[in-house]
MMTF fields as JSON, N, C-alpha, C and O atoms, coordinates in Angstrom:
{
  "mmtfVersion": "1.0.0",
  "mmtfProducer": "UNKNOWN",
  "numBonds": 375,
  "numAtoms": 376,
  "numGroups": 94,
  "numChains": 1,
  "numModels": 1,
  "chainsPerModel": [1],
  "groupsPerChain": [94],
  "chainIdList": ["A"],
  "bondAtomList": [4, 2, 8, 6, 12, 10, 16, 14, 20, 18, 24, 22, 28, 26, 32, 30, 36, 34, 40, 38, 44, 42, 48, 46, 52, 50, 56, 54, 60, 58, 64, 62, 68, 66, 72, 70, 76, 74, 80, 78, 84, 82, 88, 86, 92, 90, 96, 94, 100, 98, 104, 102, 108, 106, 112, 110, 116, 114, 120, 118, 124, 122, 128, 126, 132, 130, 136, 134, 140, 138, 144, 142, 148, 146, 152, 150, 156, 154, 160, 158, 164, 162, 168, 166, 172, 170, 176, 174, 180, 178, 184, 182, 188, 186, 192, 190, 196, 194, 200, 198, 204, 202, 208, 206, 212, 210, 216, 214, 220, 218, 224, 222, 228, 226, 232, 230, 236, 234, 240, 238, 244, 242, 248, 246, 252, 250, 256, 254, 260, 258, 264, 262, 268, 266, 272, 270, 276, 274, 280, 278, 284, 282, 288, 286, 292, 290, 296, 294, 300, 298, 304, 302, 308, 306, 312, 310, 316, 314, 320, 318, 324, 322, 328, 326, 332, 330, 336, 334, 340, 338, 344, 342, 348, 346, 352, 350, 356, 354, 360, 358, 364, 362, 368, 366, 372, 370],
  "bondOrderList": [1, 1, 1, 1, 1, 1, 1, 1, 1, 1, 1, 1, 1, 1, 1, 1, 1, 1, 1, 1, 1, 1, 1, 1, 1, 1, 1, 1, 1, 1, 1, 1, 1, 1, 1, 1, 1, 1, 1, 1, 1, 1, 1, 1, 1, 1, 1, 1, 1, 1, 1, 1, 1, 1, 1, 1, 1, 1, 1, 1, 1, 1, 1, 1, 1, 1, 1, 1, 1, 1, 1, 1, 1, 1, 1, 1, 1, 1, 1, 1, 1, 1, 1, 1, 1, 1, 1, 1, 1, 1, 1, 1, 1],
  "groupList": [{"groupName": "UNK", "atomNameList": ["N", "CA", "C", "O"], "elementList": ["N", "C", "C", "O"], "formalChargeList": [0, 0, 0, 0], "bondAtomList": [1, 0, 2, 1, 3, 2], "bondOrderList": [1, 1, 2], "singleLetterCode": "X", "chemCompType": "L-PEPTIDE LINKING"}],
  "groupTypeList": [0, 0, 0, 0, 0, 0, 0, 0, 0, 0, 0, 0, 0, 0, 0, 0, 0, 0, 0, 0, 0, 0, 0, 0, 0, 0, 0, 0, 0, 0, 0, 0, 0, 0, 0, 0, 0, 0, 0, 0, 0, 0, 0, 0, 0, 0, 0, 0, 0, 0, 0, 0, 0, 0, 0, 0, 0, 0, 0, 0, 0, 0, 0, 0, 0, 0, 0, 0, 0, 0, 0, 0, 0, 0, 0, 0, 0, 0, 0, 0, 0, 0, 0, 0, 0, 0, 0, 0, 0, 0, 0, 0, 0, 0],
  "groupIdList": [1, 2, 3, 4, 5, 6, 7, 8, 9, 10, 11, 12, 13, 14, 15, 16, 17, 18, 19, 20, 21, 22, 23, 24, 25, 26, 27, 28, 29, 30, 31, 32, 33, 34, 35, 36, 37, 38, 39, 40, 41, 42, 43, 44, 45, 46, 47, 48, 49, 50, 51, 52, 53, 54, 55, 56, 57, 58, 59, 60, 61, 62, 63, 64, 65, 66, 67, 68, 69, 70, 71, 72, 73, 74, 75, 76, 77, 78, 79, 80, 81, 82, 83, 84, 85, 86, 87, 88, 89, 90, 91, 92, 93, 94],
  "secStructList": [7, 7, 7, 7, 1, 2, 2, 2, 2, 2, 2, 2, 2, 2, 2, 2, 2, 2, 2, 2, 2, 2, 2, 2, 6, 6, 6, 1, 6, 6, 6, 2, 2, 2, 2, 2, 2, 2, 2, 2, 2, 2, 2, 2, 2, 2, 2, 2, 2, 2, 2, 2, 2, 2, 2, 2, 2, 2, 2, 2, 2, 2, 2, 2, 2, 2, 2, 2, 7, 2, 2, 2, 2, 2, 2, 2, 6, 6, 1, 1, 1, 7, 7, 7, 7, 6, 6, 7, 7, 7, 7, 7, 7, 7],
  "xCoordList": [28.257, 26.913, 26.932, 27.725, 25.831, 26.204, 24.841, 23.896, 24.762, 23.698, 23.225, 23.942, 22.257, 21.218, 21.888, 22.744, 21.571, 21.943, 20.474, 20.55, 19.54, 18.478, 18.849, 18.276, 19.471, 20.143, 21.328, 21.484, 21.876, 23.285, 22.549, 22.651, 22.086, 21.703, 20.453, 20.459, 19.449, 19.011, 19.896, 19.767, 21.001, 22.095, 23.025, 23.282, 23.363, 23.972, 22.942, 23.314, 21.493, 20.536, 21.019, 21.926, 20.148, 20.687, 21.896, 21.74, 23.106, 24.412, 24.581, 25.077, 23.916, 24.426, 23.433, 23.86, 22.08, 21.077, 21.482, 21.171, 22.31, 22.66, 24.06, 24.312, 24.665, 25.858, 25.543, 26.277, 24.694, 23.912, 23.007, 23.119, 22.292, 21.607, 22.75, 22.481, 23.802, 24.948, 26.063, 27.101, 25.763, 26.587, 25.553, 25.99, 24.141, 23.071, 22.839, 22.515, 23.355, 22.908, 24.362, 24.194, 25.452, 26.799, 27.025, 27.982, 26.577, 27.356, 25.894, 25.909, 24.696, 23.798, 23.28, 23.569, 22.106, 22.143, 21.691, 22.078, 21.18, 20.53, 21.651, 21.319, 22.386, 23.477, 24.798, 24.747, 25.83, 26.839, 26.924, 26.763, 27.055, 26.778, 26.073, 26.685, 24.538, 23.714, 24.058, 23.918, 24.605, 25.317, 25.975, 25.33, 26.879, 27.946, 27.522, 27.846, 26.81, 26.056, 25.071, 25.27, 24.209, 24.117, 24.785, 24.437, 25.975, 26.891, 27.474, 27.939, 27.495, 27.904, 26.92, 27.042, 26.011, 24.867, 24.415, 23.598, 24.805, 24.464, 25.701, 25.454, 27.229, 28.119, 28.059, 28.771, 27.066, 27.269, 26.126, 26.194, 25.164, 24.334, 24.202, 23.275, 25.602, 25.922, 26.648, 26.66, 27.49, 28.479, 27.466, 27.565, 26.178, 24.757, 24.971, 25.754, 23.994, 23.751, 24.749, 24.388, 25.974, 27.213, 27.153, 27.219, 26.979, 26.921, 26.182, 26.459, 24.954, 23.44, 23.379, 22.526, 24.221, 24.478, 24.907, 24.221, 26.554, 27.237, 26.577, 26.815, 25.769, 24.513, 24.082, 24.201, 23.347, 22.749, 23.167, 22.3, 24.043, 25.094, 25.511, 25.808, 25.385, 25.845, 24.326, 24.187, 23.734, 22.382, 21.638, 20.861, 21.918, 21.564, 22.608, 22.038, 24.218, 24.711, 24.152, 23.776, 24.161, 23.566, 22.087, 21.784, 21.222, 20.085, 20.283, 19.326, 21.325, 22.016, 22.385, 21.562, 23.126, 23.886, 22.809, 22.953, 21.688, 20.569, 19.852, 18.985, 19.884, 19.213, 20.31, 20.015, 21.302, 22.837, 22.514, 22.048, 22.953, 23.821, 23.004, 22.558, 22.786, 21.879, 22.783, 22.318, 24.06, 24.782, 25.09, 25.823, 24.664, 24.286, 23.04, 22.95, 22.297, 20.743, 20.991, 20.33, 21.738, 22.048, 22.71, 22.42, 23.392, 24.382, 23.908, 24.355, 22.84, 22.279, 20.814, 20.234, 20.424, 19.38, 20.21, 19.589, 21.543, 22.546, 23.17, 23.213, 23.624, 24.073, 23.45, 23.62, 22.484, 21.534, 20.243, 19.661, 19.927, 18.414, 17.973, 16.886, 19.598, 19.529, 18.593, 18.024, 18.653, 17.863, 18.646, 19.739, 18.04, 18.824, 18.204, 16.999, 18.711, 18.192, 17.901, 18.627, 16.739, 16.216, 17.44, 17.984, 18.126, 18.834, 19.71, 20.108, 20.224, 21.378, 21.359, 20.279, 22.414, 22.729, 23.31, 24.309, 22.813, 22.947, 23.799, 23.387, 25.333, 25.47, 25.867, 26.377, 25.312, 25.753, 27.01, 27.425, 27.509, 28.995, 28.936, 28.519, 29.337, 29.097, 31.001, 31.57],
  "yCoordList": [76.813, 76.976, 78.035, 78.156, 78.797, 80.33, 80.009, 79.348, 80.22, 80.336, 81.48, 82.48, 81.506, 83.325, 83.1, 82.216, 83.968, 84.475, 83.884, 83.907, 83.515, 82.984, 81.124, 80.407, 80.848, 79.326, 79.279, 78.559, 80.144, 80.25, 80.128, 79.203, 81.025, 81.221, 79.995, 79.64, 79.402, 77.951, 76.993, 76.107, 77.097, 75.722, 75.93, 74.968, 77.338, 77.537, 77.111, 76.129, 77.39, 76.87, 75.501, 74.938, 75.075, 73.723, 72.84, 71.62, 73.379, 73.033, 73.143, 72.338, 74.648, 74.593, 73.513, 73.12, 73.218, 72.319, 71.148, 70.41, 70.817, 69.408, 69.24, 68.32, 70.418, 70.506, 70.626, 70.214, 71.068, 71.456, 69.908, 69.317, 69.466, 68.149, 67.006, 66.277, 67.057, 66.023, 66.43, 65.779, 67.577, 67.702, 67.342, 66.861, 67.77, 67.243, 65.39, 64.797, 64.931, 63.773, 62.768, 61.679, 63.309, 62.66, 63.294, 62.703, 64.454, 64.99, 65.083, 64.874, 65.42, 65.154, 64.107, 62.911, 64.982, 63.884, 62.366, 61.502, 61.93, 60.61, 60.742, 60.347, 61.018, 60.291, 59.273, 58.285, 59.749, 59.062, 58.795, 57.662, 59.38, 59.582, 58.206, 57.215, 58.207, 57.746, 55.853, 54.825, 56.133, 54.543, 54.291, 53.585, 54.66, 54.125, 53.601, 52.663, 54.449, 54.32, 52.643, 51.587, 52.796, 51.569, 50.404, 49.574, 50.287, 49.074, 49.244, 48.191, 50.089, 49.543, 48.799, 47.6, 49.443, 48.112, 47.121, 46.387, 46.887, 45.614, 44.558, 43.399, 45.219, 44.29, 43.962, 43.133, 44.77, 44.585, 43.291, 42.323, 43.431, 42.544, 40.927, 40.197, 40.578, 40.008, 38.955, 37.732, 40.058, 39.469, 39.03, 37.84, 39.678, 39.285, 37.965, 37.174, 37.625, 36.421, 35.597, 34.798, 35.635, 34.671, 33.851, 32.623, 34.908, 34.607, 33.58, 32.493, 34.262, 32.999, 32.051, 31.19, 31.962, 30.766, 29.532, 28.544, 30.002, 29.434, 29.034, 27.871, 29.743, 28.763, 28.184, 27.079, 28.34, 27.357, 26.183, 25.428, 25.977, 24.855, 23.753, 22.559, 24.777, 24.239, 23.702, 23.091, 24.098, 23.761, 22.516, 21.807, 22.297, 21.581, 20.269, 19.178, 20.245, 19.55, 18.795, 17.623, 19.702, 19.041, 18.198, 17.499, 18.451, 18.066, 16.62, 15.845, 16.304, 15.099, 14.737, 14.073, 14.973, 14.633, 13.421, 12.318, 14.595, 13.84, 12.916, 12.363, 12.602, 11.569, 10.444, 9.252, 10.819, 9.788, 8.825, 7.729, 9.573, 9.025, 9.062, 10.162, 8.123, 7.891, 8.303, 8.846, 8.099, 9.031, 10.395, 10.771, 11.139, 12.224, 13.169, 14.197, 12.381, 12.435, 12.117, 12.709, 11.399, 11.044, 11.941, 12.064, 12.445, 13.738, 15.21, 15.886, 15.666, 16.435, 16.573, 17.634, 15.087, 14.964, 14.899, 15.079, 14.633, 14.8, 16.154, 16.595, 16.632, 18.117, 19.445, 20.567, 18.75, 20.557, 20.68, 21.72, 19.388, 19.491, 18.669, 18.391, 18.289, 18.227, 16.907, 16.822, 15.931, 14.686, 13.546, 13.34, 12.67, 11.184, 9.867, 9.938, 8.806, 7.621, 6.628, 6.786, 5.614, 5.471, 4.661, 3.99, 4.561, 3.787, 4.764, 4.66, 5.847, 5.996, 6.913, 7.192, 7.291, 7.999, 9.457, 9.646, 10.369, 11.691, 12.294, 12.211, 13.032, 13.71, 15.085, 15.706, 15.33, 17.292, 17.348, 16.709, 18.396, 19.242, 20.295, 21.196, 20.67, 22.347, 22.431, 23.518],
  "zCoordList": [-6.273, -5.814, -4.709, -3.775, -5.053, -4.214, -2.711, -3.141, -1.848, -0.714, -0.679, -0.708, -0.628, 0.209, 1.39, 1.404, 2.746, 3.418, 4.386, 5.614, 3.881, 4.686, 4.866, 5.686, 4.297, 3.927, 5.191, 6.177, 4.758, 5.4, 7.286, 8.091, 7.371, 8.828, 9.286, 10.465, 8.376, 8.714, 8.871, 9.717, 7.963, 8.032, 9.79, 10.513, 10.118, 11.324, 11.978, 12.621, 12.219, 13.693, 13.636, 14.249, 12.703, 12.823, 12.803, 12.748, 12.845, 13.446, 14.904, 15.692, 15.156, 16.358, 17.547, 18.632, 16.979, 17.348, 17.469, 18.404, 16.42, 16.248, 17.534, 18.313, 17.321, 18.762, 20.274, 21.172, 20.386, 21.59, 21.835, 22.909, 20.924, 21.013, 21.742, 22.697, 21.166, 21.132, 22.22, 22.334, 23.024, 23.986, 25.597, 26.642, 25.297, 26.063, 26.602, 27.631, 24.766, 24.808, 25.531, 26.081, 25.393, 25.935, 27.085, 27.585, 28.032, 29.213, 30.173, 31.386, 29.431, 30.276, 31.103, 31.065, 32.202, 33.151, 32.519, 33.305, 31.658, 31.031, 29.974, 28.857, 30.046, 29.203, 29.605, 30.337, 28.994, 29.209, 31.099, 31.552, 31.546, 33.602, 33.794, 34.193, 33.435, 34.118, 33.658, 34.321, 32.053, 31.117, 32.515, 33.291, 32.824, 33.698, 35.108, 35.836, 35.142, 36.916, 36.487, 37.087, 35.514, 34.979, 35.206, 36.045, 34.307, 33.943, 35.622, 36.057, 36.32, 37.652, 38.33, 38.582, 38.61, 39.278, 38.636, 39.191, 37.422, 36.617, 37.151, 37.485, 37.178, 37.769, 39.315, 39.882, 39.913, 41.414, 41.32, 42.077, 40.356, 40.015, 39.904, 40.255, 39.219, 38.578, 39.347, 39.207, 40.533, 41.955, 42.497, 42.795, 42.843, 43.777, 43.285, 43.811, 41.866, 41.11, 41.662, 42.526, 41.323, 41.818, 42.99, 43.028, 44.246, 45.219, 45.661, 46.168, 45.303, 45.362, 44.673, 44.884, 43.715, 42.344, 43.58, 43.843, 44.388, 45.083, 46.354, 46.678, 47.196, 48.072, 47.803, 48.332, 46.932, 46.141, 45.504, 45.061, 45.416, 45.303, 46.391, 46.343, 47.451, 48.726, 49.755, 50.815, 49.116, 49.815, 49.101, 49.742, 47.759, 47.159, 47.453, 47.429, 47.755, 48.372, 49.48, 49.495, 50.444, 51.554, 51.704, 52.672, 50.464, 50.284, 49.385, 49.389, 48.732, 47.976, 49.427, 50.057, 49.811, 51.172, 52.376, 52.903, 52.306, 53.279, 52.502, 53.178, 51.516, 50.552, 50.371, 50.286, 50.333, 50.265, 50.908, 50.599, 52.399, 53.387, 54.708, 55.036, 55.406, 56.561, 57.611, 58.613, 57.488, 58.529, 58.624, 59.539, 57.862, 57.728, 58.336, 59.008, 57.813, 58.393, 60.393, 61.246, 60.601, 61.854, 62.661, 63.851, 62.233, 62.238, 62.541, 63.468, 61.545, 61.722, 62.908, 63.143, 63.579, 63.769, 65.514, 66.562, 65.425, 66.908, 67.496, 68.644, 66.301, 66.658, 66.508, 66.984, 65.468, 64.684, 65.583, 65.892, 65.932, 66.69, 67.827, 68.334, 68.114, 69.702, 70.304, 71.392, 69.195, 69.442, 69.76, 69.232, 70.746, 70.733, 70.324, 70.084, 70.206, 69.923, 71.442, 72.423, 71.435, 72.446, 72.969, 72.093, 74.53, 74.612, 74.957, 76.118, 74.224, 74.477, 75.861, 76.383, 76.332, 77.365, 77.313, 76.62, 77.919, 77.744, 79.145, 80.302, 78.613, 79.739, 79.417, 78.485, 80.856, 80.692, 81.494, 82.46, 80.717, 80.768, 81.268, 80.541, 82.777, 82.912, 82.938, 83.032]
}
């Protein structure tokens, strides 16, 4: 099968279109670069999530904790906010 010479030179644009498209689409700025920059703040993302997963754990502890245990509640109501029970006796430390 023989080509014209008007064939030949449509089939090159569009090679080199299709090369030029595909070097745009892997090295340019919204390409492969920007994927990566992506999947990095998705994992920094992800450590975030973790983190707050794990407070949240610990806060919800302490909230079982104060529903538990009345000495707890006692505990926090002596050291966190500085309250006493009637009766007792208070001394200062300089």
């Amino acid at each position: 099968m023989y080509y014209t010479v008007k064939q030949i030179i449509w089939r090159g644009i569009i090679g080199i279109e299709c090369i030029f498209f595909c070097g745009f689409y892997i090295f340019g700025s919204r390409g492969l670069p920007l994927l990566k920059a992506l999947r990095a703040d998705n994992t920094a993302y992800i450590a975030d999530i973790m983190v707050l997963e794990g407070e949240i754990a610990a806060i919800q502890k302490e909230i079982d904790e104060w529903h538990t245990y009345p000495f707890y509640q006692e505990k926090v109501a002596r050291e966190e906010l500085q309250l006493i029970n009637s009766g007792d006796t208070v001394y200062f430390i300089k």
